[in-house]
Every structure is written in C-alpha cells, then in structure tokens.
DSSP file (Angstrom, degrees, kcal/mol; ACC not computed):
  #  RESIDUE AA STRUCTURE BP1 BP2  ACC     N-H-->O    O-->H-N    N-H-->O    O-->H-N    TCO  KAPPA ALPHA  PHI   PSI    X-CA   Y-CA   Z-CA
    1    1 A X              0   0    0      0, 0.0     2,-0.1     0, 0.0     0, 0.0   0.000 360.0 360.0 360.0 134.7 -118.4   82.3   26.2
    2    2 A X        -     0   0    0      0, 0.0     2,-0.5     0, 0.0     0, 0.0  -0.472 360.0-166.4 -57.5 134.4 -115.7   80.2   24.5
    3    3 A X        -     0   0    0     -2,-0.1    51,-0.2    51,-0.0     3,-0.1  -0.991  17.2-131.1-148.9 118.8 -114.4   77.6   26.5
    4    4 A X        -     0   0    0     -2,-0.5    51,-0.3     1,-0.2     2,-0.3  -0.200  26.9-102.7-107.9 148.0 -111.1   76.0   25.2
    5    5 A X        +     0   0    0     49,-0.1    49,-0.3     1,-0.1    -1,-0.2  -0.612  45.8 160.4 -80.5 139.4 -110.6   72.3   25.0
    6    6 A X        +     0   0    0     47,-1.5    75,-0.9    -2,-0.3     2,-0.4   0.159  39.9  60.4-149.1  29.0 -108.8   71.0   27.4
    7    7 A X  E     -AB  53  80A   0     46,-1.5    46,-0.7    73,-0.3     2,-0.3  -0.992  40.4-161.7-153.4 135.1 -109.3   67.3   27.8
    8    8 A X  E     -AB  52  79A   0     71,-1.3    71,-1.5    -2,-0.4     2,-0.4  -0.834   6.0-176.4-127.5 165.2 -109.3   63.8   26.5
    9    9 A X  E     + B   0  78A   0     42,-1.8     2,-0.3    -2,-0.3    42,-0.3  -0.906   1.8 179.6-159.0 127.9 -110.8   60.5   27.4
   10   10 A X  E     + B   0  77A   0     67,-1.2    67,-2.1    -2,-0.4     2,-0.3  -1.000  17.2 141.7-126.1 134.4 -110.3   57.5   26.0
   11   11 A X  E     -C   49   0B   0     38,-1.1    38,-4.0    -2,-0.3     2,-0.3  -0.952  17.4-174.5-148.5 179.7 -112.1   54.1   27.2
   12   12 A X  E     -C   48   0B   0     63,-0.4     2,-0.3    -2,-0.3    36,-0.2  -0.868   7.0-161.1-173.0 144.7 -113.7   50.7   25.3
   13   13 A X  E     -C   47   0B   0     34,-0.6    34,-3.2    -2,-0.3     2,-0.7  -0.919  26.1-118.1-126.0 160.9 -115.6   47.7   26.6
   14   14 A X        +     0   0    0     -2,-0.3    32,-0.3    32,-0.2     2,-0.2  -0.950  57.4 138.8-106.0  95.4 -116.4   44.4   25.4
   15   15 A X        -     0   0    0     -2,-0.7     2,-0.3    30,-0.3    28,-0.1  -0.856  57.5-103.2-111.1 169.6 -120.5   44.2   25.2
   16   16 A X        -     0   0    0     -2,-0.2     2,-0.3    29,-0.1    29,-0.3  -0.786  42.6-174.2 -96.5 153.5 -122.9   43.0   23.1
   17   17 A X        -     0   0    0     27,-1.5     3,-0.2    -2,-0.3    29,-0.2  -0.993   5.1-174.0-141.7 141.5 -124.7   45.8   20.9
   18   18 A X        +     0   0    0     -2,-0.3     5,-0.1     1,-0.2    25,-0.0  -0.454  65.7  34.7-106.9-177.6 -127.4   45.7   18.6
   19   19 A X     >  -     0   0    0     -2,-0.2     4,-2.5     3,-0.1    -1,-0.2   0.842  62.7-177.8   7.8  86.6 -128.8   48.0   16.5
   20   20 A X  H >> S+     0   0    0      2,-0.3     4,-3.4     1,-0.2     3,-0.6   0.881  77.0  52.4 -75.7 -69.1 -125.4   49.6   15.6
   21   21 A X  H 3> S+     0   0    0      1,-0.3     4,-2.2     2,-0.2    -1,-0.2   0.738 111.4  48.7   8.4 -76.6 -127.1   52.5   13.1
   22   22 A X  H 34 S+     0   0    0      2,-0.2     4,-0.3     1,-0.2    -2,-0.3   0.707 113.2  43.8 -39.4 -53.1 -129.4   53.5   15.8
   23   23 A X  H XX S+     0   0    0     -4,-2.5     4,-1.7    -3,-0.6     3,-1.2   0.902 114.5  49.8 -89.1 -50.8 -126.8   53.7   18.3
   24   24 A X  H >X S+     0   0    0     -4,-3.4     3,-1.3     1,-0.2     4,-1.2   0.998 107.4  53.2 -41.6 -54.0 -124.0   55.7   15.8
   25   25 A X  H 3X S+     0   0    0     -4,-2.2     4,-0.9    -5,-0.4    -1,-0.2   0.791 113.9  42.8 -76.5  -8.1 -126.4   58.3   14.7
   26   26 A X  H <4 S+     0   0    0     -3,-1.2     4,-0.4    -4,-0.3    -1,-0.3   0.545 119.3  42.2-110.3   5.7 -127.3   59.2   18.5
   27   27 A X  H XX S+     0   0    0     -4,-1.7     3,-1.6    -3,-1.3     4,-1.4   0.861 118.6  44.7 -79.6 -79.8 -123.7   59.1   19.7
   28   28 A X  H 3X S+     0   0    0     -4,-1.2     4,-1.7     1,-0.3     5,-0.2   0.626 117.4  50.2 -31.3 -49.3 -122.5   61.0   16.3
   29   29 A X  H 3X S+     0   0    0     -4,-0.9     4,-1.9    -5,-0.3    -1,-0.3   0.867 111.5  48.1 -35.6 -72.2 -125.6   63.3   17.2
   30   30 A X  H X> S+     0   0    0     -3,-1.6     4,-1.6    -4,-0.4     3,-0.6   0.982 113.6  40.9 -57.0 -67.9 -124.6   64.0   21.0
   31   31 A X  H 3X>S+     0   0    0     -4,-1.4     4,-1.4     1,-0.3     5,-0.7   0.834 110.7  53.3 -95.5 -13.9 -121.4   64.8   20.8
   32   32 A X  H 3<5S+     0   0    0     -4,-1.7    -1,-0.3     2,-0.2     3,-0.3   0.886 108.3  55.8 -10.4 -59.6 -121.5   67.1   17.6
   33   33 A X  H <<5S+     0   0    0     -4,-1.9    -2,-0.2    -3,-0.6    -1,-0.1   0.973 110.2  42.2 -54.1 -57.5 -124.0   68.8   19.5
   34   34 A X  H  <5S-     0   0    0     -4,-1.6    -1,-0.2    23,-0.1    -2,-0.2   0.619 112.9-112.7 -80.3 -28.8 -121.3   69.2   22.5
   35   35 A X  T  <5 +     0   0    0     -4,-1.4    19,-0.4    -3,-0.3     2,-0.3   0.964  60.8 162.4  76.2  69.6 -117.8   70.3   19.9
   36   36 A X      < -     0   0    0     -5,-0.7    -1,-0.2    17,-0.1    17,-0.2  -0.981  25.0-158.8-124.2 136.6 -116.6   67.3   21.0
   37   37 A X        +     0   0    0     -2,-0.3    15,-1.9    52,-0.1    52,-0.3  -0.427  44.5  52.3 -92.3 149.2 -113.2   65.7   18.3
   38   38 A X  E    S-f   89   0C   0     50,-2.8    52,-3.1    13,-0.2     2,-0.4  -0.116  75.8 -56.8 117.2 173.9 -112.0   62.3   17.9
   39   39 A X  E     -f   90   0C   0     11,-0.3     2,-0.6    50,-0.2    11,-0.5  -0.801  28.0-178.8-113.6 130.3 -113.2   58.7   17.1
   40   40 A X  E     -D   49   0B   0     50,-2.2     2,-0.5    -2,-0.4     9,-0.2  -0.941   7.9-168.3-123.4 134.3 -115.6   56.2   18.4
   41   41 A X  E     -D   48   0B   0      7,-1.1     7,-2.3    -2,-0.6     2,-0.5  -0.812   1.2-165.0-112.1 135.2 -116.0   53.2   17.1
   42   42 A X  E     +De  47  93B   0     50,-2.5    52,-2.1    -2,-0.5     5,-0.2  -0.906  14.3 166.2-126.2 148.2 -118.8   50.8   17.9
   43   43 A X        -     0   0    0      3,-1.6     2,-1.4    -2,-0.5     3,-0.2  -0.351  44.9 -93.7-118.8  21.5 -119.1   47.1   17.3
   44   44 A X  S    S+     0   0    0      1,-0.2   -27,-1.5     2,-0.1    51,-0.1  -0.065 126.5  43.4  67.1 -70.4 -120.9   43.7   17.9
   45   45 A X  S    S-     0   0    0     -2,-1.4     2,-0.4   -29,-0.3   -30,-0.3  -0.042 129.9 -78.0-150.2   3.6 -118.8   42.8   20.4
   46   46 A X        -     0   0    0    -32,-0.3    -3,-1.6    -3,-0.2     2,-0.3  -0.938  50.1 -61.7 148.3-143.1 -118.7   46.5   22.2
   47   47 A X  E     -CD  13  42B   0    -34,-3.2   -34,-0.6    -2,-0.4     2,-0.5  -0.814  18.8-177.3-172.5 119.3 -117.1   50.5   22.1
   48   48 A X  E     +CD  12  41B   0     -7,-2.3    -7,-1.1    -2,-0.3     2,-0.3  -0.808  16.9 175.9-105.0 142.1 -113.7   52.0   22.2
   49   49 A X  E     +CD  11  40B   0    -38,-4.0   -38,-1.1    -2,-0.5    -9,-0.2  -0.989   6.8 172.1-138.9 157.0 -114.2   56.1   22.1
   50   50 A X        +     0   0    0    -11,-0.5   -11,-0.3    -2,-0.3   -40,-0.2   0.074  28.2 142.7-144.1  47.1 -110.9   58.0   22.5
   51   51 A X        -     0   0    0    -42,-0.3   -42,-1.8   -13,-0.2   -13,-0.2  -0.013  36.8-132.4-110.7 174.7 -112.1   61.5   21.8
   52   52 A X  E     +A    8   0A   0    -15,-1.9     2,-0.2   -44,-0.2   -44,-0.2  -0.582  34.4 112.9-118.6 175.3 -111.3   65.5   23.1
   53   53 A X  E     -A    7   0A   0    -46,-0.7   -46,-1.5    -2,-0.2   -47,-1.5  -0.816  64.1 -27.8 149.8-157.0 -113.1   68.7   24.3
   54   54 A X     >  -     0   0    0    -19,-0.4     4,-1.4   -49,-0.3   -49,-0.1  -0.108  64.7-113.0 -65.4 169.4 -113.9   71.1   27.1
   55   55 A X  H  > S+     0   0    0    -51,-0.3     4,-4.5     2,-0.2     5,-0.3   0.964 119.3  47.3 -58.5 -60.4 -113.8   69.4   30.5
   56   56 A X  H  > S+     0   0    0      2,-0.2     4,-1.2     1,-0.2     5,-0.4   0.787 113.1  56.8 -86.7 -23.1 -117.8   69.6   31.3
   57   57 A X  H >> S+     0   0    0      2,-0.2     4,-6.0     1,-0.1     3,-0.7   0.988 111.5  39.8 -66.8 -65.4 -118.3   68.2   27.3
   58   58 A X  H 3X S+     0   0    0     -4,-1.4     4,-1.7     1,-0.3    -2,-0.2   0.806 111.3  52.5 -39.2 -54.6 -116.4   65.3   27.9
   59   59 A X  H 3X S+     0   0    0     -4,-4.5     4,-1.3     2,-0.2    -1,-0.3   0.865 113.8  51.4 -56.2 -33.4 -117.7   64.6   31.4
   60   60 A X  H <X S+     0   0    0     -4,-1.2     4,-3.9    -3,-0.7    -2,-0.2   0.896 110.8  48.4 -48.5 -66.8 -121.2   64.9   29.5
   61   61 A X  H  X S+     0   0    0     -4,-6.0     4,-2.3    -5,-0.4    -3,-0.2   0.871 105.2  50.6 -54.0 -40.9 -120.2   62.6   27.0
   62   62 A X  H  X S+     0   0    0     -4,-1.7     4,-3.1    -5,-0.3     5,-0.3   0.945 109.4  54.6 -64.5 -56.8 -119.0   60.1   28.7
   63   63 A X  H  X S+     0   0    0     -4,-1.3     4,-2.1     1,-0.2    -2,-0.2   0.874 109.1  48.2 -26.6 -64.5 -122.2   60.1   30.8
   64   64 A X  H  X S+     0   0    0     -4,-3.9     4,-0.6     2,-0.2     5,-0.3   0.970 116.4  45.3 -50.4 -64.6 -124.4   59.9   27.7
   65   65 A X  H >X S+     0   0    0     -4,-2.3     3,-4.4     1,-0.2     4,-3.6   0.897 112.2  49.5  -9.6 -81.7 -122.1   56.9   26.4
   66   66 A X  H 3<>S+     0   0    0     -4,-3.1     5,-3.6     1,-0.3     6,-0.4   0.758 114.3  46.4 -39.7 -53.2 -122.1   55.2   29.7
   67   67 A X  H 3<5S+     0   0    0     -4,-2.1    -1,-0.3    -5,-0.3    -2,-0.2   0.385 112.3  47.9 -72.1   1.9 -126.0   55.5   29.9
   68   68 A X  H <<5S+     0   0    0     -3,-4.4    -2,-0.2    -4,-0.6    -1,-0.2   0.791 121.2  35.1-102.6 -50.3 -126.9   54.3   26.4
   69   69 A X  T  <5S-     0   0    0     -4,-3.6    -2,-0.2    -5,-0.3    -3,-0.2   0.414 101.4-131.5 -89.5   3.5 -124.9   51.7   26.5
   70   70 A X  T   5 +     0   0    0     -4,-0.2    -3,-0.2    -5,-0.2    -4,-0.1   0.964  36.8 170.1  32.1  68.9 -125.3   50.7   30.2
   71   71 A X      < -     0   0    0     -5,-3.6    -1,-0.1    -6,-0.1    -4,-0.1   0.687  17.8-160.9 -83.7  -6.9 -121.7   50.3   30.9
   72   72 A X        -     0   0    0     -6,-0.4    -1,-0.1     2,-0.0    -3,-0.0   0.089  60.2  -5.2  48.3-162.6 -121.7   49.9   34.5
   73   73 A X  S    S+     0   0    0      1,-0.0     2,-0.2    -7,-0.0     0, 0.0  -0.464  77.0 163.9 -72.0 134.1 -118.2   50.6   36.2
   74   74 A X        -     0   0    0    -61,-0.0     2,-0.4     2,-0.0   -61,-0.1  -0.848  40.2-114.4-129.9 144.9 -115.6   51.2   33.8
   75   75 A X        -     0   0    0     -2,-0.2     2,-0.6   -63,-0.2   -63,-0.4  -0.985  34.7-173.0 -99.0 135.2 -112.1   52.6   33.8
   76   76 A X        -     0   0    0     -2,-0.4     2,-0.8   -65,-0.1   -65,-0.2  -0.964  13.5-141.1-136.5 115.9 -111.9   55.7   31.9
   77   77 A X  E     -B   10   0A   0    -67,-2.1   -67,-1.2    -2,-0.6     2,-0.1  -0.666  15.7-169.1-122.6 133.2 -108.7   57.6   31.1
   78   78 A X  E     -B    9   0A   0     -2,-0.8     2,-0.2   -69,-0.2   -69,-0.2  -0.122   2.9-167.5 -96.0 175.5 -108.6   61.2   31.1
   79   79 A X  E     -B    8   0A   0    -71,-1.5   -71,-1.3    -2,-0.1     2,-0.4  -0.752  19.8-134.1-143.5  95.0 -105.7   63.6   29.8
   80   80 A X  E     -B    7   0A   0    -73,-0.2   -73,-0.3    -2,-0.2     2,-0.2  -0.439  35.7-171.9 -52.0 125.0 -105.3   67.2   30.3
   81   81 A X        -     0   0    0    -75,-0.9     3,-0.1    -2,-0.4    -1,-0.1  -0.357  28.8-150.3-111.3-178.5 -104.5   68.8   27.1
   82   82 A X  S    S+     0   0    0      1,-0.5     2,-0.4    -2,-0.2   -77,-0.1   0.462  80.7  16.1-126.7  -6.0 -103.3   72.3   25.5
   83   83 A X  S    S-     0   0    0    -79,-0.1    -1,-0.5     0, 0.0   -77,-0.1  -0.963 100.1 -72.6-166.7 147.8 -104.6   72.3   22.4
   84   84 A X        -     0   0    0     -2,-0.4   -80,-0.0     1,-0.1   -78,-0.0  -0.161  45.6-167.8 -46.8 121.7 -107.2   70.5   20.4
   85   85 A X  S    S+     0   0    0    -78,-0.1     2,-0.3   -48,-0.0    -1,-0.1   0.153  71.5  38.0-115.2   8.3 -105.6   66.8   19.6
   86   86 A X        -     0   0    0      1,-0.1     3,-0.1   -48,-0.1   -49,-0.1  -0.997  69.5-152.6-158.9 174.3 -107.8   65.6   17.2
   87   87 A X  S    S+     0   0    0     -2,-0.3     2,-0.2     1,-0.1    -1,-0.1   0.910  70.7  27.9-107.2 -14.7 -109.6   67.7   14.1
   88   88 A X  S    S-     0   0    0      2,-0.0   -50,-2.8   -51,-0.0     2,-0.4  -0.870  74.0-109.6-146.6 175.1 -112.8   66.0   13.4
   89   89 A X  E     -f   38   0C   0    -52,-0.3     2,-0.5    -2,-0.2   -50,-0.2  -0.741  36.7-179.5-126.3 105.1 -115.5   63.9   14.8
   90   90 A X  E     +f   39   0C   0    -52,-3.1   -50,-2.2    -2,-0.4     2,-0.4  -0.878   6.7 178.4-149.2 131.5 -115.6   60.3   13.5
   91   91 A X        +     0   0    0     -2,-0.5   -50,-0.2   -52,-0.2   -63,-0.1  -0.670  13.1 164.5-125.7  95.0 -118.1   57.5   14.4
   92   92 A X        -     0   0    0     -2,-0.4   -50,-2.5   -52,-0.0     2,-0.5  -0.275  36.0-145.2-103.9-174.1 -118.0   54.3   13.1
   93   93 A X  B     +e   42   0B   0    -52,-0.2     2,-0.3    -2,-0.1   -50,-0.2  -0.969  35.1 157.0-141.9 140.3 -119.1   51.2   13.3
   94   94 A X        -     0   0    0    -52,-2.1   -53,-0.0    -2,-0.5    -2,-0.0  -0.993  51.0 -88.1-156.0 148.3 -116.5   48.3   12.2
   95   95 A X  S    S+     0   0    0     -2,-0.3     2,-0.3   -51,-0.1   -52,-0.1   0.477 108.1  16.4 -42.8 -17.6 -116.0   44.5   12.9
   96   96 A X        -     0   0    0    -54,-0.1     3,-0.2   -52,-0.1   -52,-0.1  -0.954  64.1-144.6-153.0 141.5 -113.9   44.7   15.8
   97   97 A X  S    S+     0   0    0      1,-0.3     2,-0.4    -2,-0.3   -56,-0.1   0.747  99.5  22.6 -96.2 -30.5 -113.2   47.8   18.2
   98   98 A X  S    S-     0   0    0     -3,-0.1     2,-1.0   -50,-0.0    -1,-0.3  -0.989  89.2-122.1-134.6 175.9 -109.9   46.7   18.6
   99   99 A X        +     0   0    0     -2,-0.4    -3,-0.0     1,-0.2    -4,-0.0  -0.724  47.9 150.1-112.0 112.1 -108.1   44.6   16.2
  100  100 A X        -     0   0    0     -2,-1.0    -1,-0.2     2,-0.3     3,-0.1   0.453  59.4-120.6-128.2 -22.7 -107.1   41.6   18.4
  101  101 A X  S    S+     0   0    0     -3,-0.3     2,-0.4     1,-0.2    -2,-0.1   0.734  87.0  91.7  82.1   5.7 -107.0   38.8   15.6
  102  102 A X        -     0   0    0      2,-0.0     2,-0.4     0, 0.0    -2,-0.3  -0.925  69.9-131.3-127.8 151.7 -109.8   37.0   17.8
  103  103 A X        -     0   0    0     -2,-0.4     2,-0.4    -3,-0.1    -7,-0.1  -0.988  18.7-131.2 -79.0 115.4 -113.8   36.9   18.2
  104  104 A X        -     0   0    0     -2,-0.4     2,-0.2     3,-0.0    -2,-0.0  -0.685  26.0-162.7 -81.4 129.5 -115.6   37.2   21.3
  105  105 A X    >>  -     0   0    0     -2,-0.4     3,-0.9     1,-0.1     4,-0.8  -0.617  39.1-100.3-115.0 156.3 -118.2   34.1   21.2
  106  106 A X  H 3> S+     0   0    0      1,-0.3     4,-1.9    -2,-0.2     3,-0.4   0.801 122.3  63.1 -51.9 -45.8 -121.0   34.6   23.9
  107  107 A X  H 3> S+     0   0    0      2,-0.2     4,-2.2     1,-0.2    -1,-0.3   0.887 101.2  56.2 -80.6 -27.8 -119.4   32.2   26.6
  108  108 A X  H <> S+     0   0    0     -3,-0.9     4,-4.5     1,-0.2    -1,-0.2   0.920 104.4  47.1 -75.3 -28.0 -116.5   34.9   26.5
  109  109 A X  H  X S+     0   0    0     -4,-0.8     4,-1.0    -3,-0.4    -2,-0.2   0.939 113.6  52.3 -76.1 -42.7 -119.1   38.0   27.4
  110  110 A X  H  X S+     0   0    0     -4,-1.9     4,-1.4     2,-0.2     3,-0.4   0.963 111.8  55.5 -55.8 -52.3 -120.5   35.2   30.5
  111  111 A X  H >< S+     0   0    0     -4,-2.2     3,-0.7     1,-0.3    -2,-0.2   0.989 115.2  28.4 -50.3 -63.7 -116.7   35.2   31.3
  112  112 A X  H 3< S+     0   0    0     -4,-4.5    -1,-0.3     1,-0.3    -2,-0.2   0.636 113.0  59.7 -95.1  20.7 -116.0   38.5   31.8
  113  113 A X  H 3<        0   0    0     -4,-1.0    -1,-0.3    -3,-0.4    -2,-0.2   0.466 360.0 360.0 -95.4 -17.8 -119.2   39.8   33.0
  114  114 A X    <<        0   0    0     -4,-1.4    -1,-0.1    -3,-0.7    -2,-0.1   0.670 360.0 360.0 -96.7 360.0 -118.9   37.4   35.9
C-alpha cells in the first residue's frame, strides 16, 4: 500500500569522517531503497541531511544515519508536510557542509565534543 509523504527532517553535525565514498554510496543506497527526496551532504568535517518521505522512512533514515555515523544525541527537526518538497535524491560529498567561510582544525572537534 502507498503511503504518502508526509514528513521532513533536516539535521547536520560537525564530526570527523573518513572514507567519504564508502559512506555516500551506503547513505545514497539506504535511502533510495526507502523513496526517500532531498540532499545530504557529507564532508571532512561532518553531515547536514535535509531530506522528505513517509513518516516510518524518515524515522528509519535518520536511525541508519545516526548509527553509521555514530552521532550520539543530536537535535533533529522534523516538519509535517502535504506534498512531496523535494523531487530527487542527492548525495554529495563537498568541502564544507555548510558554507561558514571557516575550517574546523582538530582542537575545534576537542572543543565541542567536550
């Protein structure tokens, strides 16, 4: 049974991630699999996702995220929606997740992890 999108989530953290390839093609992978829209972008220096779908995709997704990436407590913000808000699926991987005009140097991940 069809089950109409009705949800968004958007969240991003500052961690360090390696093998950036590896970790795109099983994000890109997952939520394809799930008809889940929208962009995540992964980093160096961390992962902003802002993406749509059914409720139980999204909570799924996030899940996967959360657990690949160990993200530990997070704030995550959702949106009930009415109609699909984004048209296609895009995951990349780009210098910065958000464009801040700054670098995050290793003593800053000590900073805010503590």
């Amino acid at each position: 049974m069809y089950k109409k999108i009705d949800t968004t989530i958007s969240f991003y953290k500052f961690i360090n991630i390696t093998n950036l390839d590896t970790i795109k093609s099983k994000i890109y992978r997952y939520l394809d699999n799930h008809n889940i829209y929208g962009t995540v972008i992964i980093s160096p220096e961390g992962i902003n996702v802002n993406f749509c779908g059914t409720s139980e995709n999204v909570e799924k997704s996030r899940s996967f995220i959360s657990e690949l990436l160990n993200l530990g407590s997070i704030h995550y913000n959702y949106s009930i929606i009415n109609e699909k808000v984004f048209s296609k699926l895009k995951v990349k991987i780009k210098d910065e997740i958000i464009k801040a005009g700054f670098t995050i140097s290793e003593d800053m991940f000590l900073k805010i992890s503590l």
